[in-house]
Legacy VTK file of the C-alpha trace (Angstrom):
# vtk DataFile Version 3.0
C-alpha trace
ASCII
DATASET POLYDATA
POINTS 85 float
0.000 0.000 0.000
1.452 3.335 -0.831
-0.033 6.795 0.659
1.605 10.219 1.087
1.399 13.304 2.910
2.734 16.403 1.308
6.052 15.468 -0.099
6.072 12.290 1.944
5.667 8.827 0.372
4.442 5.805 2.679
4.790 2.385 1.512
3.746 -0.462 3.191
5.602 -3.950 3.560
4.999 -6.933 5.321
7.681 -9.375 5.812
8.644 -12.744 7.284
12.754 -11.138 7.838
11.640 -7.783 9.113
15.326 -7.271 9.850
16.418 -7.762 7.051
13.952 -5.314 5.080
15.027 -2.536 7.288
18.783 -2.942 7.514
17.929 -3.297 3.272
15.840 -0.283 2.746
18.298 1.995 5.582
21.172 0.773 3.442
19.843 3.151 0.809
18.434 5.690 2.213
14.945 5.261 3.286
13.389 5.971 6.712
11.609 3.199 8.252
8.954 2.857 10.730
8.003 -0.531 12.059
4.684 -1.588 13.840
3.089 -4.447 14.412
0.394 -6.436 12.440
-1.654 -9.477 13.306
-2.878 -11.681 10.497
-5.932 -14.006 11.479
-6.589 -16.661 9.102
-10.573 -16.977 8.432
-13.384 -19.101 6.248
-13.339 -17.713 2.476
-16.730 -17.007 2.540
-19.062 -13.393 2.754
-19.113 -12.097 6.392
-15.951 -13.091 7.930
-14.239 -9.582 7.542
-17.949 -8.356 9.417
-17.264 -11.339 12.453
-13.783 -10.306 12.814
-14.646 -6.422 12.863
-17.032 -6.682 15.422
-15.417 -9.239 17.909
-12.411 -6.467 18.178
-14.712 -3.540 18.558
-16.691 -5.893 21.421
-13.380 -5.577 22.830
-12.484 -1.968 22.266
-10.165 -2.564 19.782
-9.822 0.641 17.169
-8.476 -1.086 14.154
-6.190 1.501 11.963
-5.675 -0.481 8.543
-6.965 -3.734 7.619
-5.812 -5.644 4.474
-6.801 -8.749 2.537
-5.447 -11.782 0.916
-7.266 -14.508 -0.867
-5.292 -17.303 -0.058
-5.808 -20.528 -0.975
-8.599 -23.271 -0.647
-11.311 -22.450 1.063
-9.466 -19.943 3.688
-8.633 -16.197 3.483
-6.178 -14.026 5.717
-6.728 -10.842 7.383
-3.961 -8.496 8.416
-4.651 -6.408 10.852
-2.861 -2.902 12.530
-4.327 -1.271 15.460
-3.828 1.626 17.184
-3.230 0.216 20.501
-2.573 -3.204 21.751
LINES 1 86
85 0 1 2 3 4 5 6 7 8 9 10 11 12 13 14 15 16 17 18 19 20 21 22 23 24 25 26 27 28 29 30 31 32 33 34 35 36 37 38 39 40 41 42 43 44 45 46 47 48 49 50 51 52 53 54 55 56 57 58 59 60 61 62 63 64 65 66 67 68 69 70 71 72 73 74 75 76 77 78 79 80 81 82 83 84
């Protein structure tokens, strides 16, 4: 995902070797920020972003971004950031 703000540019990774991606990326220049993500593995099917939603806002949970992947099967992932944990 890429975004910016003014003349800022913010690109988002996700990695298995977050070390390496940051020593990588400060190698040449770039700034990095790190946070963390959760990914939740759910059903493929209509809904399951809706379950997921609502049991972390049961919870109080403010989600900040929340991507998608289609995976394989008959399961999906969810990857979630929030703003407090």
């Amino acid at each position: 995902m890429v975004y910016s703000a003014g003349d800022v540019a913010y690109v988002r990774f996700f990695a298995d070797q977050n070390t390496k991606v940051v020593t990588t990326l400060n190698k040449v220049g770039y700034q990095v920020f790190e946070n963390t993500a959760w990914a939740v593995e759910v059903a493929n099917k209509p809904g399951e972003l809706g379950n997921v939603c609502k049991t972390l806002g049961k919870e109080g949970v403010n989600i900040v971004n929340v991507y998608g992947y289609a995976g394989t099967n008959n399961t999906s992932w969810l990857i979630f950031t929030v703003d407090e944990f």
